[in-house]
MDAnalysis code that builds the backbone (N, CA, C; Angstrom):
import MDAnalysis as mda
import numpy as np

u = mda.Universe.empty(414, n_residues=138, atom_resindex=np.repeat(np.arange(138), 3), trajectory=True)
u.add_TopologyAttr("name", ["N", "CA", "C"] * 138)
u.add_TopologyAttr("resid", np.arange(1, 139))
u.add_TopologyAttr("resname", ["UNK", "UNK", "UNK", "UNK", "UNK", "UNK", "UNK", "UNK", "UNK", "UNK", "UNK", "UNK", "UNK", "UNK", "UNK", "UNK", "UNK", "UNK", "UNK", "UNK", "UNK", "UNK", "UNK", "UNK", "UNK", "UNK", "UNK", "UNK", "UNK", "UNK", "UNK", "UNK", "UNK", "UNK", "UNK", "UNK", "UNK", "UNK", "UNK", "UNK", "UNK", "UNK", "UNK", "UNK", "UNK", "UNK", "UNK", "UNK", "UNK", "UNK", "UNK", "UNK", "UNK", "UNK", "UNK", "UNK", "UNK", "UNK", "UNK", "UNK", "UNK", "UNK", "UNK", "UNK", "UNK", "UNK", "UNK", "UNK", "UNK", "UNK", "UNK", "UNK", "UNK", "UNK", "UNK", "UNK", "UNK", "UNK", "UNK", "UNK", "UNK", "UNK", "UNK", "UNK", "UNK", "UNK", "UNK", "UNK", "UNK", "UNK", "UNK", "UNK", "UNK", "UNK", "UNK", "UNK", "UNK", "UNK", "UNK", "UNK", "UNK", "UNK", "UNK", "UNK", "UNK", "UNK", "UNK", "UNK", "UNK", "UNK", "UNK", "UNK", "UNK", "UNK", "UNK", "UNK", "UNK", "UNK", "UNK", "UNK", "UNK", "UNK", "UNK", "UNK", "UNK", "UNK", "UNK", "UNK", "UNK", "UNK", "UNK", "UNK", "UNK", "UNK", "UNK", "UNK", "UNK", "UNK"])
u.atoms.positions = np.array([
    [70.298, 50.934, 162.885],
    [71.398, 51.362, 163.729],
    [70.872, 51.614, 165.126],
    [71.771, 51.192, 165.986],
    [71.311, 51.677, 167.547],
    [72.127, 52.346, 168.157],
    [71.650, 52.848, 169.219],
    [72.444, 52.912, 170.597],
    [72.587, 51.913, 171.615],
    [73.670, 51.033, 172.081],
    [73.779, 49.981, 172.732],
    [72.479, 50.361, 174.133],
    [72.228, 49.335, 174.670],
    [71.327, 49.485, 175.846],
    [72.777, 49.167, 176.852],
    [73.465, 49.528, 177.343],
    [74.407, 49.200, 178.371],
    [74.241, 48.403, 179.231],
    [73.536, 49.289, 179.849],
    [72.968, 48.347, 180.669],
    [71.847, 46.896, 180.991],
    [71.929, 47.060, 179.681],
    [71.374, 45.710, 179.548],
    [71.709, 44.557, 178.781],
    [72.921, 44.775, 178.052],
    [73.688, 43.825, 177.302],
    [75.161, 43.512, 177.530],
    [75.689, 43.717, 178.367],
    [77.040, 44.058, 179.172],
    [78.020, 42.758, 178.807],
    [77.026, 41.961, 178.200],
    [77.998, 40.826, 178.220],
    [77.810, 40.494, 176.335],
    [77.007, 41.099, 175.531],
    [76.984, 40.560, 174.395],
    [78.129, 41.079, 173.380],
    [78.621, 39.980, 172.859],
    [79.880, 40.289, 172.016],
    [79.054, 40.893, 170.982],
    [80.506, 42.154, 170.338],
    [80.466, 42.707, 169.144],
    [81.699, 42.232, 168.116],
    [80.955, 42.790, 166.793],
    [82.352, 42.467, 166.040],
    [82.645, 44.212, 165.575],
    [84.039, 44.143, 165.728],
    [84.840, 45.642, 165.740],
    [85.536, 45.849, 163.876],
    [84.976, 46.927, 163.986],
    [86.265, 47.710, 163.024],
    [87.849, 47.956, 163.377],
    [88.120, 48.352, 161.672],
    [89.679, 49.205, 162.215],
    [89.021, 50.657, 162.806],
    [88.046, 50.974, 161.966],
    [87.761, 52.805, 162.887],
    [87.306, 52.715, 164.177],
    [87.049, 51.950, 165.072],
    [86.478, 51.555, 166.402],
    [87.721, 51.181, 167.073],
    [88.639, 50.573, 166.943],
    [89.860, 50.430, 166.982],
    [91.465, 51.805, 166.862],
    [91.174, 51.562, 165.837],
    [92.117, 52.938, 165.940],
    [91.397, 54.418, 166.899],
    [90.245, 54.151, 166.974],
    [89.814, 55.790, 167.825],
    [89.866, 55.265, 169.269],
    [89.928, 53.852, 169.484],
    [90.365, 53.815, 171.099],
    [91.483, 53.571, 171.030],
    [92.255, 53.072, 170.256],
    [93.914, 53.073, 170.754],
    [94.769, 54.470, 170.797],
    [94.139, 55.471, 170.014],
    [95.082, 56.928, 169.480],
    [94.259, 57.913, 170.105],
    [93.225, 57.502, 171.613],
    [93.130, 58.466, 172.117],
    [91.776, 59.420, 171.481],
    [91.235, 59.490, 170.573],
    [89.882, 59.768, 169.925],
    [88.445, 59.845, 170.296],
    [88.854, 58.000, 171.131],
    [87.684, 57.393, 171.301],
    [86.999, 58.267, 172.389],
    [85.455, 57.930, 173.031],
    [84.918, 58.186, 173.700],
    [84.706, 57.723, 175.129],
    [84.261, 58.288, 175.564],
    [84.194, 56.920, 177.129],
    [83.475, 55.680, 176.682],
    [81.906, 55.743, 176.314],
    [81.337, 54.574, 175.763],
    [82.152, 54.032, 174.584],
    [83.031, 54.147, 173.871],
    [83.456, 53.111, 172.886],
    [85.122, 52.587, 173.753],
    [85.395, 53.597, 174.643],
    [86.360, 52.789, 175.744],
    [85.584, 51.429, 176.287],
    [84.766, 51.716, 177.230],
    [84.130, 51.253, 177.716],
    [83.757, 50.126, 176.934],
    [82.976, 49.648, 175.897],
    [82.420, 48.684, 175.208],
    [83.682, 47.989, 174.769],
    [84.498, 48.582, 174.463],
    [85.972, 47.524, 174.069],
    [86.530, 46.800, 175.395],
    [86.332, 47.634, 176.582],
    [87.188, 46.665, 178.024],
    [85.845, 45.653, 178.135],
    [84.901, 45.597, 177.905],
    [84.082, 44.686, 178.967],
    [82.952, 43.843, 177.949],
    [83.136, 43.732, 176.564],
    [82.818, 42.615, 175.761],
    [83.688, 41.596, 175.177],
    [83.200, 40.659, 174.694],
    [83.783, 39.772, 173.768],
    [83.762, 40.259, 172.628],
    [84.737, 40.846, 171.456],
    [84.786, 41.093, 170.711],
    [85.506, 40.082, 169.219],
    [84.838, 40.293, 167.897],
    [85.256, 39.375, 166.897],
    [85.485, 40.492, 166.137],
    [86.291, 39.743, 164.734],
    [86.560, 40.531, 163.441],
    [87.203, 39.564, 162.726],
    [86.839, 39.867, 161.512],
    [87.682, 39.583, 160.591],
    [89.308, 39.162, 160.703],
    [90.274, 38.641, 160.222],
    [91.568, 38.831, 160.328],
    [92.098, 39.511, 159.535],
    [91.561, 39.677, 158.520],
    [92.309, 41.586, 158.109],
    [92.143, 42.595, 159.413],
    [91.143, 42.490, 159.761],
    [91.671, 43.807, 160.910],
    [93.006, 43.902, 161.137],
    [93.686, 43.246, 161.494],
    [95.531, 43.423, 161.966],
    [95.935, 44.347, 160.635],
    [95.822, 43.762, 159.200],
    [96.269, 44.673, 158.379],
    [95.671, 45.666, 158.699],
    [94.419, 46.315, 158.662],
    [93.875, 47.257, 158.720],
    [94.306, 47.933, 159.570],
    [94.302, 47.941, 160.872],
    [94.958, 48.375, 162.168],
    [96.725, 49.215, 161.617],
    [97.212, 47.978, 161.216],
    [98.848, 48.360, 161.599],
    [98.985, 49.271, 159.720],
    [98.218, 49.237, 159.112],
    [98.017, 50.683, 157.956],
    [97.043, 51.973, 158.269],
    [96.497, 51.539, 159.118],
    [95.637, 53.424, 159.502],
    [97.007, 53.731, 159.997],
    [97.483, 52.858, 161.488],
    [98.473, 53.472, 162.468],
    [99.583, 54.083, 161.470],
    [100.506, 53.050, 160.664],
    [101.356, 53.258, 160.029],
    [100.856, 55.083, 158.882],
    [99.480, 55.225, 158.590],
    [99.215, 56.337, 157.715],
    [99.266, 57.358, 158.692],
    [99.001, 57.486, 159.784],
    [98.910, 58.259, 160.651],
    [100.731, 58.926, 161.102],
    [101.054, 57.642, 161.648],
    [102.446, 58.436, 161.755],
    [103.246, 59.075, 160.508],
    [103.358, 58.634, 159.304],
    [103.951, 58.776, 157.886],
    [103.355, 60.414, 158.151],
    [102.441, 60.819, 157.985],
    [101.620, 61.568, 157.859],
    [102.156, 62.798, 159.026],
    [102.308, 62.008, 160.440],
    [102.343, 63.584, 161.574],
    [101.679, 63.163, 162.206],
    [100.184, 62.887, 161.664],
    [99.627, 62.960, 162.913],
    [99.337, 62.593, 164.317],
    [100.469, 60.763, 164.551],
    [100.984, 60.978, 165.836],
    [102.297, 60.685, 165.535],
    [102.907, 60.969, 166.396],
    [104.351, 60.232, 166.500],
    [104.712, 58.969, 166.481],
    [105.815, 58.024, 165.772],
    [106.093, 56.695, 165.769],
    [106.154, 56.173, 166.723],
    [106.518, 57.050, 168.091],
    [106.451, 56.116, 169.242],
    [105.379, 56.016, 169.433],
    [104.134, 56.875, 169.118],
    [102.551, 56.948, 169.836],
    [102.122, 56.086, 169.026],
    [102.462, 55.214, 167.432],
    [101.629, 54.533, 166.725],
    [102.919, 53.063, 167.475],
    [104.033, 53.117, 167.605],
    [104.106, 52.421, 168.052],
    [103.802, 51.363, 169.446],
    [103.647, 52.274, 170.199],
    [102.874, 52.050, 171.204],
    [101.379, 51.496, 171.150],
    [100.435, 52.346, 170.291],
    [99.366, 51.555, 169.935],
    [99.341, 50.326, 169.159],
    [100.401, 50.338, 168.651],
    [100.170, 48.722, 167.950],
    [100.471, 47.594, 168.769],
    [101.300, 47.704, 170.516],
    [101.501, 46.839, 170.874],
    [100.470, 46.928, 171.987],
    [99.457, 47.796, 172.603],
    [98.165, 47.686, 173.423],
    [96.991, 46.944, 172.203],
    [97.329, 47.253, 170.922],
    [96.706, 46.236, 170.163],
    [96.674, 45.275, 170.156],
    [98.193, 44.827, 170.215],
    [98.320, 42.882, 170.355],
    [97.944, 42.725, 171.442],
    [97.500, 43.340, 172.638],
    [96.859, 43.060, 173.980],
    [95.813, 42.727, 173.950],
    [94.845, 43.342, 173.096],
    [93.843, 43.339, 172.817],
    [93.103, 41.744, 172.824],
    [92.435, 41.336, 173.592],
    [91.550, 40.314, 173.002],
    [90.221, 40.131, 172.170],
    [90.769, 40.086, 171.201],
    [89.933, 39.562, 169.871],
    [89.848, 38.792, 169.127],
    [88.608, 37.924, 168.992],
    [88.524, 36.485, 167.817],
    [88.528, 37.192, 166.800],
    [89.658, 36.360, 166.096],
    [89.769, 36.568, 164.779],
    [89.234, 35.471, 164.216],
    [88.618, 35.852, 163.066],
    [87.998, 34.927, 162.197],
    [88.091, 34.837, 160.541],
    [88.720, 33.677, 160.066],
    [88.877, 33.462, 158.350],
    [87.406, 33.721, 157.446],
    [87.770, 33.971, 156.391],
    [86.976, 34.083, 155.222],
    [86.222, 32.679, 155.834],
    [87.146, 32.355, 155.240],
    [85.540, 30.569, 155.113],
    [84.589, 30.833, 154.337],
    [83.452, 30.287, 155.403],
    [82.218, 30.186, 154.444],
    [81.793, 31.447, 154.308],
    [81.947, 32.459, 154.948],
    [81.544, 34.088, 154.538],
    [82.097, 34.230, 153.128],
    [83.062, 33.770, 152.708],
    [83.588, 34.309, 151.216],
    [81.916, 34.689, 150.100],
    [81.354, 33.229, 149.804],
    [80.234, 33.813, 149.211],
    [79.192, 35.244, 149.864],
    [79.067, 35.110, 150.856],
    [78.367, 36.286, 151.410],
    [79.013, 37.453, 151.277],
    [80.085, 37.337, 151.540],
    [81.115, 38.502, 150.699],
    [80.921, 39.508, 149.605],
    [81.129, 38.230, 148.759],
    [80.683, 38.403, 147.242],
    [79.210, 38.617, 147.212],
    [78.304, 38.481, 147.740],
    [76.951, 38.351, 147.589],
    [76.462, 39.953, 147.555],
    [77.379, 41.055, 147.898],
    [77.335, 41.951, 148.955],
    [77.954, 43.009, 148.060],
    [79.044, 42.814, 147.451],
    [79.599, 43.351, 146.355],
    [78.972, 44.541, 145.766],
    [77.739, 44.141, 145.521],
    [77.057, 46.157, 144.434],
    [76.581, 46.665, 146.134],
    [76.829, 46.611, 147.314],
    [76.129, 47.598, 148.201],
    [77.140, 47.696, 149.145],
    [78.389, 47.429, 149.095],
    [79.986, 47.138, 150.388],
    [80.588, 46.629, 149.605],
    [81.903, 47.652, 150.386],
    [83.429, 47.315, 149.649],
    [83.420, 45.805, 150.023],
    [84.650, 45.084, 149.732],
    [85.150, 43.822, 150.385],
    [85.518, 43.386, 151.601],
    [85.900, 44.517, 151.664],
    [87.222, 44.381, 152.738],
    [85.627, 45.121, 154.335],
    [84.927, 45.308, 153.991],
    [83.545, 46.145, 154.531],
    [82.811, 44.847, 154.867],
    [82.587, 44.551, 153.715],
    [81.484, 43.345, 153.754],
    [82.035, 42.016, 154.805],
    [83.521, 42.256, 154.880],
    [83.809, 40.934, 156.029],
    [83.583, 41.236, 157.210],
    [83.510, 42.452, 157.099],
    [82.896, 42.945, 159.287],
    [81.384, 42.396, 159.233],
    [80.444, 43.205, 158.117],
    [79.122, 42.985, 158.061],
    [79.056, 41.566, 157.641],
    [79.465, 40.685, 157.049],
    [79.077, 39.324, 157.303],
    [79.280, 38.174, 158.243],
    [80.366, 38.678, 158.747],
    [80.614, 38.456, 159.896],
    [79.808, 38.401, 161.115],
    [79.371, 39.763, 161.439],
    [78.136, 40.249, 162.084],
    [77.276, 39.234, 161.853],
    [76.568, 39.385, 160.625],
    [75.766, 38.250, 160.202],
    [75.959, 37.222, 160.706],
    [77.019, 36.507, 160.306],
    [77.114, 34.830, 160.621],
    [76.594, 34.515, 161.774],
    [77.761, 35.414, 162.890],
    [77.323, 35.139, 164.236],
    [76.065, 36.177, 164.886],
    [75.398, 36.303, 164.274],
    [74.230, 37.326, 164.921],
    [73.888, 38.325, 166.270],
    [75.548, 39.213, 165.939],
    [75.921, 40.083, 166.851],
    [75.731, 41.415, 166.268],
    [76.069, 42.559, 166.876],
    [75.924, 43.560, 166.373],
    [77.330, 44.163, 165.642],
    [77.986, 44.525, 164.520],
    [78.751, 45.688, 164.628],
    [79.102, 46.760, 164.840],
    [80.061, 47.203, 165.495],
    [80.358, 48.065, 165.826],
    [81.398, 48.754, 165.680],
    [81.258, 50.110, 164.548],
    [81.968, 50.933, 163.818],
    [82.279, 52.550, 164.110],
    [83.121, 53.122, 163.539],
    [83.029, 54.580, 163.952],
    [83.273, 55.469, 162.445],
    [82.718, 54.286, 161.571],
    [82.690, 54.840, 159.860],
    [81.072, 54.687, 159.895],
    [80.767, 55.604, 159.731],
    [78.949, 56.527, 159.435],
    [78.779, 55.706, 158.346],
    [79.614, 55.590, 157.051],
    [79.006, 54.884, 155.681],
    [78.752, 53.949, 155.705],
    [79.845, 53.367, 156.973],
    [79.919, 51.763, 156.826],
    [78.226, 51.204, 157.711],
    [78.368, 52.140, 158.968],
    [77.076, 51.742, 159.318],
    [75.974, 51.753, 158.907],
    [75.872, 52.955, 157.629],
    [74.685, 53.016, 157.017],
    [74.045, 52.070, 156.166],
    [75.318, 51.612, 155.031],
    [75.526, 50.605, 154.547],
    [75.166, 49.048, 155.354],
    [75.356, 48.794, 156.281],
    [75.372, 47.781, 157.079],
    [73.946, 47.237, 157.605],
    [73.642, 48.402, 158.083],
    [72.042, 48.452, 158.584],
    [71.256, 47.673, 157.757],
    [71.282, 47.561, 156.723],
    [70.607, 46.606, 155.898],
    [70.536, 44.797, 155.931],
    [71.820, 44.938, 156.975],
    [72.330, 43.195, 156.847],
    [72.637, 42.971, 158.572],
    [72.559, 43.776, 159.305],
    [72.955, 43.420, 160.746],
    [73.088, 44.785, 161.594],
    [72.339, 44.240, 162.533],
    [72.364, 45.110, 164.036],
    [73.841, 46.421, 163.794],
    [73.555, 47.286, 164.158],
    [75.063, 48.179, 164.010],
    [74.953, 48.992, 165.020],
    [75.904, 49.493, 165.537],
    [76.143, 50.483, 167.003],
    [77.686, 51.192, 166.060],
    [76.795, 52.553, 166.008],
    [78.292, 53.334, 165.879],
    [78.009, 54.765, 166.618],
])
């Protein structure tokens, strides 16, 4: 696991979580994980969208923001520029991954993998977990 060098990688894409995501859209986030979302190229999975529009959706159900505030974040979401990317050939790596990451886990971290970027999360397990298979910044 690292701490990004900022200043010295300003241009290298990451691949994002829903928890990296939802803590900069609902206000959470930090300056550096603001920051790293305006001024990289970012990838993920295409579950992220599910993922995204069910934290938001648990959040409002819940209280903890208002429907207009999750609604609102879901449409600075679709603003968002991010490659999305299919299973494909990650499916086996997926599966490969299975006794040490969930599924739905293992497509950020193989992902990462494929393209030999770092992930970048704001789930502690996931990074811990991860560290084993690719660069991680959380």
């Amino acid at each position: 696991m690292s701490d990004l060098d900022l200043a010295g990688s300003s241009s290298a894409a990451l691949v994002v979580d829903c928890s990296v995501i939802i803590d900069a859209l609902i206000g959470d986030a930090d300056v550096r994980s603001r920051a790293l979302l305006g001024e990289r190229p970012l990838a993920a999975p295409a579950l992220l969208d599910y993922e995204v529009m069910s934290a938001l959706r648990r959040l409002a159900v819940s209280g903890a923001i208002g429907v207009s505030d999750a609604t609102e974040a879901l449409g600075l979401f679709g603003e968002m520029e991010i490659d999305r990317h299919a299973p494909g050939l990650m499916r086996a790596r997926i599966w490969a991954m299975r006794h040490t990451i969930t599924t739905y886990d293992a497509a950020y971290v193989s992902l990462a993998e494929a393209l030999g970027i770092a992930l970048f999360t704001a789930d502690e397990r996931l990074a811990k977990a991860a560290a084993a298979y690719c660069e991680v910044v959380w």
